[in-house]
Backbone as ProteinMPNN parsed JSONL, in Angstrom:
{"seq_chain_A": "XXXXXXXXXXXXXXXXXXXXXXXXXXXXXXXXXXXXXXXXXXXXXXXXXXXXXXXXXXXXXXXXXXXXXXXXXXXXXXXXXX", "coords_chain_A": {"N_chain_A": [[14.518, -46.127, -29.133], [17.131, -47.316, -28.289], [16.139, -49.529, -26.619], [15.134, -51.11, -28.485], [17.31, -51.424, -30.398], [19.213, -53.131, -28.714], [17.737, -55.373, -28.36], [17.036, -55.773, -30.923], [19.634, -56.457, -31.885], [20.133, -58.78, -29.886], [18.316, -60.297, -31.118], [20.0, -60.79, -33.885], [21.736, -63.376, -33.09], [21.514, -65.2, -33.614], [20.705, -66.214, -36.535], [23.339, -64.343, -38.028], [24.947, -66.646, -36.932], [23.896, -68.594, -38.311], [24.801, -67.569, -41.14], [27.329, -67.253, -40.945], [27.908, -69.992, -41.138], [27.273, -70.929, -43.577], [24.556, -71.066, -44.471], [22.739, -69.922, -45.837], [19.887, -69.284, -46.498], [18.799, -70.259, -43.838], [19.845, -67.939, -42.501], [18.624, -66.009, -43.723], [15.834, -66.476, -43.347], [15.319, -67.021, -41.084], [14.665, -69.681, -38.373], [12.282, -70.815, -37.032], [12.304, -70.793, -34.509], [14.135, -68.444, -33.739], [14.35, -64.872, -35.715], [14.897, -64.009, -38.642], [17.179, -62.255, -41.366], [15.512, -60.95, -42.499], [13.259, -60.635, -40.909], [14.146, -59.047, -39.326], [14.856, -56.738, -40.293], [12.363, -56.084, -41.324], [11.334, -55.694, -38.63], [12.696, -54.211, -37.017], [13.155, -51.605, -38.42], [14.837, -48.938, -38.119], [17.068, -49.469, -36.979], [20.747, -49.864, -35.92], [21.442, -52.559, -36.255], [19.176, -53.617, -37.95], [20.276, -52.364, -40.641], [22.666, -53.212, -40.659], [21.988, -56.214, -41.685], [20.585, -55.43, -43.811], [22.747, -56.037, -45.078], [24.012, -58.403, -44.518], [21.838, -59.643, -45.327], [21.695, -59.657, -48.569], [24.367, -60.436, -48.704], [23.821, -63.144, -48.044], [21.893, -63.181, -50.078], [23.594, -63.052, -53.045], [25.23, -65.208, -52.697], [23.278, -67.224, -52.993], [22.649, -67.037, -54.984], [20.431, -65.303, -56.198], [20.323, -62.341, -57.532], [19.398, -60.2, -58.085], [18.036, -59.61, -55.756], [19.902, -59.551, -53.99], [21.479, -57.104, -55.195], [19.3, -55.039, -54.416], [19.182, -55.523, -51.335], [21.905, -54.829, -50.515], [22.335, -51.962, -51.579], [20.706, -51.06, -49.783], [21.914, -50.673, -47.754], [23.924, -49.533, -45.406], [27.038, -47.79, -45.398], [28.205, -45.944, -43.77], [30.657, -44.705, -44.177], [33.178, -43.919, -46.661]], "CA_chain_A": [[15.367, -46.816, -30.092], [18.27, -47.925, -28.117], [15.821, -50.666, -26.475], [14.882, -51.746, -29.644], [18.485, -51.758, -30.734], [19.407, -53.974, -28.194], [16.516, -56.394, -28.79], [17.788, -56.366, -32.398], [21.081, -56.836, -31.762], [20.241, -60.156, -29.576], [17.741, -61.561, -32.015], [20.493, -61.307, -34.515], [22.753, -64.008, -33.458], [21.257, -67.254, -34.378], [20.977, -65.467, -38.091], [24.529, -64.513, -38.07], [25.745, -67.788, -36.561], [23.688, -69.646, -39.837], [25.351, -66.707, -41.954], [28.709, -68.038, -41.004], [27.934, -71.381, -41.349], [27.184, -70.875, -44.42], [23.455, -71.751, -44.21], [22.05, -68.558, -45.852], [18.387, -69.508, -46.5], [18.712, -69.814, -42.454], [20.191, -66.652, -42.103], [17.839, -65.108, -44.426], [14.122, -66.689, -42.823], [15.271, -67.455, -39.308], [14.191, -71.06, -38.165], [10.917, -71.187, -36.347], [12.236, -69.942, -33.114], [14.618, -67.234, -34.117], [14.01, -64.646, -36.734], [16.058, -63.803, -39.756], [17.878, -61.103, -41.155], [14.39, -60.122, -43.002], [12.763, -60.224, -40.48], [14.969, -58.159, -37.992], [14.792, -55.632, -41.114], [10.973, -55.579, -41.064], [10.778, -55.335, -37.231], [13.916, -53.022, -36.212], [13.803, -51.044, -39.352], [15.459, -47.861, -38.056], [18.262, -49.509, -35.971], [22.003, -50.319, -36.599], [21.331, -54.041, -36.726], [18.319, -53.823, -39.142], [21.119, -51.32, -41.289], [23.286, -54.11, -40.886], [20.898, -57.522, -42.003], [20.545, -55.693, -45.536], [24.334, -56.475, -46.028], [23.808, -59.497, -43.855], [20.562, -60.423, -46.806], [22.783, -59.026, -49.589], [25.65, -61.598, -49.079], [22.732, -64.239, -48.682], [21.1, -63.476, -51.668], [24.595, -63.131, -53.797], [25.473, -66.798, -52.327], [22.506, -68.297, -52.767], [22.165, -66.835, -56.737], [19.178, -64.156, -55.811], [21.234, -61.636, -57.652], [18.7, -58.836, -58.312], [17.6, -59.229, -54.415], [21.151, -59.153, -53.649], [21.203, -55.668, -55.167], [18.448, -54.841, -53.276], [19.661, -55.091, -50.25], [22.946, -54.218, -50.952], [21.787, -50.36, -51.885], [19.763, -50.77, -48.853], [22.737, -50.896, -47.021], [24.77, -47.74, -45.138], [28.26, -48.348, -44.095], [28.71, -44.731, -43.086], [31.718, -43.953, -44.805], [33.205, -43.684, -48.61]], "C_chain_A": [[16.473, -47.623, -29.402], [18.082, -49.19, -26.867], [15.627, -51.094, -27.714], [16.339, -52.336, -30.659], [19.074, -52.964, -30.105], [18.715, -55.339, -28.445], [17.069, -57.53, -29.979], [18.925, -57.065, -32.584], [21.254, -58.223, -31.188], [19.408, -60.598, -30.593], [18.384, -61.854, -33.076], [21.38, -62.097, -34.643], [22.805, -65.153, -33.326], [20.971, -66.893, -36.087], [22.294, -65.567, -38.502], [25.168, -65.674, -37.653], [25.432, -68.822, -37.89], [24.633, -69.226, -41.214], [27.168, -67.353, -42.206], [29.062, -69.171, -40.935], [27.512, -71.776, -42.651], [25.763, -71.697, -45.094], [22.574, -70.399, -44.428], [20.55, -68.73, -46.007], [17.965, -69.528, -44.672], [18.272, -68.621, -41.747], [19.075, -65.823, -42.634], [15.963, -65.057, -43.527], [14.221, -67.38, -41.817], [15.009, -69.377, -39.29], [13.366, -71.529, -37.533], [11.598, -70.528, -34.611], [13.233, -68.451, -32.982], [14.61, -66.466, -35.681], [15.267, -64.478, -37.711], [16.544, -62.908, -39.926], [16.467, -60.626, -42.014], [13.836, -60.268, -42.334], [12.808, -59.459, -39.51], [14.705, -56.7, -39.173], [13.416, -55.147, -40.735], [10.793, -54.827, -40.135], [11.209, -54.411, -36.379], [13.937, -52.11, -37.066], [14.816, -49.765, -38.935], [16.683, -47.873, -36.693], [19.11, -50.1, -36.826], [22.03, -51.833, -37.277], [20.426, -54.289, -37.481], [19.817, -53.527, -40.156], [22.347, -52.945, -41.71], [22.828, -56.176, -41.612], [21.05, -57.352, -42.942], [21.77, -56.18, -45.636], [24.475, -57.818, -45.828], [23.12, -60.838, -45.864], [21.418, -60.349, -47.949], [23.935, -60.127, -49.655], [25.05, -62.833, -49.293], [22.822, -64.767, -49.658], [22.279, -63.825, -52.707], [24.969, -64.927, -53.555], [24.774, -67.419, -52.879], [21.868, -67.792, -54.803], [21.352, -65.905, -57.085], [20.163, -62.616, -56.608], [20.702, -59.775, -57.68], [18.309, -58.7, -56.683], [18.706, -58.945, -53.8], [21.456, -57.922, -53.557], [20.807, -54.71, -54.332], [18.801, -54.495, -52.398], [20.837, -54.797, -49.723], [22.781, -52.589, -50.964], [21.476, -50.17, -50.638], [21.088, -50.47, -47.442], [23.953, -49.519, -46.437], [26.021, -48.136, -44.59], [29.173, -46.97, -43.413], [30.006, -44.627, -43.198], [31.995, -44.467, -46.42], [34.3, -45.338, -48.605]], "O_chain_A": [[16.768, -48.677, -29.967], [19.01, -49.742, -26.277], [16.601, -51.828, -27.884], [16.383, -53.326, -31.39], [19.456, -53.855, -30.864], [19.389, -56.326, -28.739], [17.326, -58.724, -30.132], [19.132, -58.052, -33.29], [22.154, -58.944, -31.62], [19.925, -61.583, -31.12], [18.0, -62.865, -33.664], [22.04, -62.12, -35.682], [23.689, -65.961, -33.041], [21.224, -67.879, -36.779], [22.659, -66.524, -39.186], [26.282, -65.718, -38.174], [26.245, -69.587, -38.409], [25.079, -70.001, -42.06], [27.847, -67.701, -43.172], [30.216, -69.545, -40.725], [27.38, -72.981, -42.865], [25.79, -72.611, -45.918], [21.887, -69.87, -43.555], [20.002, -67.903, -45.279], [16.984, -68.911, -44.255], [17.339, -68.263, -41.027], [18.624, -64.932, -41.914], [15.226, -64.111, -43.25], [13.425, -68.273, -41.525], [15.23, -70.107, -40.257], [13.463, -72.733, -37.295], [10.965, -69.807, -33.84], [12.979, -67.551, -32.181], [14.797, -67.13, -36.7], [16.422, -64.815, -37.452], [16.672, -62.224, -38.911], [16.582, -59.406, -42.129], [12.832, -59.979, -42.984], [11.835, -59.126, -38.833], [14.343, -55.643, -38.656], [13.199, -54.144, -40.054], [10.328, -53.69, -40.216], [10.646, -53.887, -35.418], [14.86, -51.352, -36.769], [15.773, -49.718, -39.708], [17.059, -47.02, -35.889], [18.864, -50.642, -37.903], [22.456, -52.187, -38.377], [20.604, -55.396, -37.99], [20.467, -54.542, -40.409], [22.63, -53.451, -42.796], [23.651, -57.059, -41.851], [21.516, -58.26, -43.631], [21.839, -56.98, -46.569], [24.972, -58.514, -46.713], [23.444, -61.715, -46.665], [21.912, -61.452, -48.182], [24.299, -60.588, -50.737], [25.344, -63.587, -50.22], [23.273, -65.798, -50.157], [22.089, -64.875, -53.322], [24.872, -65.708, -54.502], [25.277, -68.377, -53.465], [20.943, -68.222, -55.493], [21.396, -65.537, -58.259], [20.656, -61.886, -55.748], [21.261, -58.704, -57.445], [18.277, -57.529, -56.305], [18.635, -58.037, -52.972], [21.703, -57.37, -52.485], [21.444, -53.858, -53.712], [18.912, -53.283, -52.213], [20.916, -54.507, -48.529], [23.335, -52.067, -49.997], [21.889, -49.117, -50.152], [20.815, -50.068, -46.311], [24.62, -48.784, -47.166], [26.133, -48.72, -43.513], [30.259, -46.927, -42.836], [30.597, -44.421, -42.138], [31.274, -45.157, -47.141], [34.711, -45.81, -49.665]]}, "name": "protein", "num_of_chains": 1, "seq": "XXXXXXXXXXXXXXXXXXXXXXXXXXXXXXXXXXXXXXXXXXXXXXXXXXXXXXXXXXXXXXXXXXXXXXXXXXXXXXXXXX"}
C-alpha cells in the first residue's frame, strides 16, 4: 500500500491543479495523459488519496450541478474526525 499511495499521491496533481483552476470536468476525467480523481478512486481504492478524490469528485460534482453524484461521493468520503 504505501507504494501505491505514493503513486496515487503523484498522479493526483494535474487533477488537483484543474480542481483549483476551477476546471472540474478536468479534475473529474483527467485529460488523456493524466488521470482524474475517478480514476485515482477506481485504481488506488484503499489509499489516502483515493479517500481524498471522493471529496475532491464531490466538490466537482456540486460545482458542476451533478448534485446526487455529489452526494455520492461526498458519503464516500472519511475525514477521520467528527
Amino acid at each position: 500500500v504505501p507504494k501505491q499511495e505514493a503513486e496515487a499521491q503523484e498522479q493526483m496533481f494535474k487533477a488537483a491543479y484543474y480542481f483549483e483552476n476551477d476546471n472540474y470536468e478536468m479534475g473529474l476525467n483527467g485529460d488523456g495523459n493524466y488521470p482524474g480523481f475517478l480514476d485515482i478512486i477506481s485504481k488506488y481504492k484503499f489509499t489516502k488519496a483515493a479517500n481524498l478524490s471522493h471529496y475532491y469528485a464531490g466538490i466537482s460534482y456540486l460545482n458542476t450541478g451533478k448534485y446526487d453524484e455529489a452526494i455520492s461521493q461526498l458519503k464516500k468520503f472519511d475525514a477521520d474526525d467528527k
